[in-house]
C-alpha positions as CSV (number, residue, x, y, z in Angstrom):
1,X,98.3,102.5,74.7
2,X,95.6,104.8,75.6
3,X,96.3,108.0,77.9
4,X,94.2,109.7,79.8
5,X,95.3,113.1,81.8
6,X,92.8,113.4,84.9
7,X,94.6,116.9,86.0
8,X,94.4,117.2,89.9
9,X,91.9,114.7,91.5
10,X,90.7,113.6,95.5
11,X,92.5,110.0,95.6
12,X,88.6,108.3,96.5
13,X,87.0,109.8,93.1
14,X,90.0,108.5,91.4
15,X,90.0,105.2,93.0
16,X,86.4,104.8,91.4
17,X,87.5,105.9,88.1
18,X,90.2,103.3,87.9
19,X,88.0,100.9,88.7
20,X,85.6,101.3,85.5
21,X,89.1,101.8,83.2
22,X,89.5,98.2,84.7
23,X,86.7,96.7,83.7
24,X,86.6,98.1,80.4
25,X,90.4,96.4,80.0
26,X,88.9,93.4,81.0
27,X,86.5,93.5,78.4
28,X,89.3,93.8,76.0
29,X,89.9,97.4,75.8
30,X,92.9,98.8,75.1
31,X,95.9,99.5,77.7
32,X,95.3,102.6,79.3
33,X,98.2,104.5,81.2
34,X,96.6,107.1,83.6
35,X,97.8,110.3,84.6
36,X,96.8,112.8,88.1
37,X,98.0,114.2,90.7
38,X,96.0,113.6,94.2
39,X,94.9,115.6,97.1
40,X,97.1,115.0,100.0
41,X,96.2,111.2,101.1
42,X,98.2,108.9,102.8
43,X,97.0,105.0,101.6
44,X,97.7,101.6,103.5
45,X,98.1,98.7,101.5
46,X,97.4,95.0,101.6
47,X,100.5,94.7,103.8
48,X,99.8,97.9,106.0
49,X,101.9,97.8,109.2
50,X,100.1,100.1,111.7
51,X,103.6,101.3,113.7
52,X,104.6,102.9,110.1
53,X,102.2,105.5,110.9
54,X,103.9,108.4,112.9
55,X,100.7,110.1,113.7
56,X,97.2,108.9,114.7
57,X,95.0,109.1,112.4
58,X,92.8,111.7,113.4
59,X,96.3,114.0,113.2
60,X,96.6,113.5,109.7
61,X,92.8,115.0,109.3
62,X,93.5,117.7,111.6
63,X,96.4,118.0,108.8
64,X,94.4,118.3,105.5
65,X,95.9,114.5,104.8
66,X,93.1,111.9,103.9
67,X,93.7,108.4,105.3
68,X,92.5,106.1,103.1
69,X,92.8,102.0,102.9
70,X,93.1,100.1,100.0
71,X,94.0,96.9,97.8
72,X,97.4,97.4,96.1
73,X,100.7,95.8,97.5
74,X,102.9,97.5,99.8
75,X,102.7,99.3,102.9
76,X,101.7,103.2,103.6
77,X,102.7,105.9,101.2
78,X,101.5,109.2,100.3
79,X,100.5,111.1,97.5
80,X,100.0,114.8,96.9
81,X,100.3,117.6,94.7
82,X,103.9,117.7,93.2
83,X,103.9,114.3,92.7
84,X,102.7,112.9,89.2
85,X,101.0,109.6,90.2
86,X,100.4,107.0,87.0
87,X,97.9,103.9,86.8
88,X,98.7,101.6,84.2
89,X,95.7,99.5,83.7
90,X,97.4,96.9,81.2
91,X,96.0,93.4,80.2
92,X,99.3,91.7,81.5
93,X,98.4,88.6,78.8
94,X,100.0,91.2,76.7
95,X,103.1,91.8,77.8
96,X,104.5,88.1,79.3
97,X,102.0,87.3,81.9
98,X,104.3,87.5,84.1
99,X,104.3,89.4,87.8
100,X,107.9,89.6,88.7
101,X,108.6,90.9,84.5
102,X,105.5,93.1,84.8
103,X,107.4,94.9,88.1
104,X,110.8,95.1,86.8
105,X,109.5,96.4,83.5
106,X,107.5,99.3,85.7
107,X,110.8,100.1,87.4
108,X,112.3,100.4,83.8
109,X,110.0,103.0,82.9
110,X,110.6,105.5,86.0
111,X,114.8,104.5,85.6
112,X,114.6,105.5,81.8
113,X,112.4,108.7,82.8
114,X,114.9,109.9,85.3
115,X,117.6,109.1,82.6
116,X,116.0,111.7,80.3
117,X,116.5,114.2,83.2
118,X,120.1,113.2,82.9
119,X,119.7,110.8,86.3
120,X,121.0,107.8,87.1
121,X,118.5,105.8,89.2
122,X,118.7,102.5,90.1
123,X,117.2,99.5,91.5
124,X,117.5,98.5,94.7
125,X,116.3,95.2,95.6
126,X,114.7,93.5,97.4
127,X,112.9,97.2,97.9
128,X,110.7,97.6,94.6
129,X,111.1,101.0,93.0
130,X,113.5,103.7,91.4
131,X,116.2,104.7,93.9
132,X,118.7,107.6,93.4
133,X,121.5,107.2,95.9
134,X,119.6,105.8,98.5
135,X,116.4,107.4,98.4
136,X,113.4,106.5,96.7
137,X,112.2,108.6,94.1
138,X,109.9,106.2,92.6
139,X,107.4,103.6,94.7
140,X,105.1,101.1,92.9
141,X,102.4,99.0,94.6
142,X,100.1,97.4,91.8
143,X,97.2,94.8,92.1
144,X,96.3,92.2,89.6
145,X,92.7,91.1,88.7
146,X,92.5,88.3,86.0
147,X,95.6,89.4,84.6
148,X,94.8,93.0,84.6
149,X,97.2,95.2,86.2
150,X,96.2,98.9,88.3
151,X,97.2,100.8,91.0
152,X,100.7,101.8,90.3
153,X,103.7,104.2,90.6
154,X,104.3,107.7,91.9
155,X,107.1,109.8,90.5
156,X,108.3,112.4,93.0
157,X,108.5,115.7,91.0
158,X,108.3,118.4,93.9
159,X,109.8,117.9,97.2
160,X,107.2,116.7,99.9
161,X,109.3,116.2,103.0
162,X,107.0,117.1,105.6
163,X,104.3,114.8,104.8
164,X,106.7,112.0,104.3
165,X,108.2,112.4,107.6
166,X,104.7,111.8,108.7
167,X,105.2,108.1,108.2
168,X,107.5,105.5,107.2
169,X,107.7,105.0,103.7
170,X,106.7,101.4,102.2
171,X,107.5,100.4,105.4
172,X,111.2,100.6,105.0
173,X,113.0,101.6,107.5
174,X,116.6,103.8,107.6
175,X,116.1,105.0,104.1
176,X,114.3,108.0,102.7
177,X,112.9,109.8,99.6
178,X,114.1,112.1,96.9
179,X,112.3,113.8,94.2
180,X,113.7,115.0,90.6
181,X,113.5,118.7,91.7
182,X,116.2,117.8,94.4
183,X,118.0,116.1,92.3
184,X,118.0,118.4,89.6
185,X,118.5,121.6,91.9
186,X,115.6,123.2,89.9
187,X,111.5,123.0,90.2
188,X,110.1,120.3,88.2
189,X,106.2,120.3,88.3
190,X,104.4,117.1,88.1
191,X,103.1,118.3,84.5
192,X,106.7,118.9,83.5
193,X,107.0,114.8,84.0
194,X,104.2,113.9,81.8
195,X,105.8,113.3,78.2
196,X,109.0,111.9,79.7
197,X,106.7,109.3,81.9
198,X,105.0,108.6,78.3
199,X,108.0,108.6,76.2
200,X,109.1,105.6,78.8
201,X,106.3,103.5,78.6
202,X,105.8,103.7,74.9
203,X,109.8,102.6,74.7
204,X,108.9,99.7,77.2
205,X,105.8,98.1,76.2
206,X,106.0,99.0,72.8
């Protein structure tokens, strides 16, 4: 498993990035777990429900958020600095070929990276993600191309309530969202997560 750090990056840049590491797994090229943190961007997914959105859109630019429309699964979320967002770009013939293992397996690696930090996350189906109580402090939404596997999961390290009340998150209602540093009572920076978030996926897929 390749890794590749992209520091702090504008979501659309990274989006375009992601897209070559794709086509280079495609071509056979080794699995590639990517690491950034965005600008502040709120995305719709493929099943985008347009009341989840508290604000109009032009709010969110008046904001600083980017609104931004793309292919993974799932509903709206956001991403911004303090939260350490991960794309693994994996050739899924590699590990089962097989969608519901590849998601429970991604869930696996954010519940065993909250364990290092002494957590006990769970699952908390049918809702996809890592859940401490019942918040989220974990969301996934992947997409799958011939087998190959990107988008992916945000971990939340710093808190980032006010954006988040901003819409409804994945689209479920009556729950909300955690991050490690209120769990932990102490800052954790999205860097801080990096080798934990590694540690997890080398111990999952090997």
């Amino acid at each position: 498993m390749l890794v590749e750090d992209w520091g702090r990056l504008s979501y659309r840049p990274a989006w375009e990035r992601q897209t070559a590491v794709v086509e280079r797994v495609l071509a056979g090229g080794e699995d590639t777990l990517v690491l950034v943190e965005h600008e502040p961007v709120i995305t719709l997914g493929a099943n985008f429900h347009p009341e989840n959105l508290r604000l109009l859109e032009a709010e969110y630019g008046r904001r600083g958020i980017e609104v931004v429309r793309n292919d993974r699964g799932g509903d709206v979320t956001y991403h911004g600095p303090g939260q350490l967002v991960m794309y693994p770009i994996f050739d899924l013939k590699r590990h089962g070929q097989d969608l519901h293992k590849w998601m429970r397996d991604l869930e696996e690696t954010m519940l065993a990276t909250c364990r290092t930090y002494g957590l006990e996350a769970r699952r908390f189906p049918p809702h996809t993600g890592a859940w401490v109580g019942d918040r989220k402090i974990a969301a996934i939404g992947v997409k799958v191309r011939k087998w190959v596997s990107f988008h992916g999961i945000a971990l939340n390290c710093l808190p980032q309530d006010q954006a988040f009340a901003t819409i409804v998150p994945c689209g479920i209602h009556g729950y909300g969202v955690t991050s490690l540093t209120q769990c932990l009572g102490r800052d954790v920076e999205a860097a801080d997560a990096k080798q934990a978030v590694c540690e997890a996926f080398r111990r999952v897929f090997g």
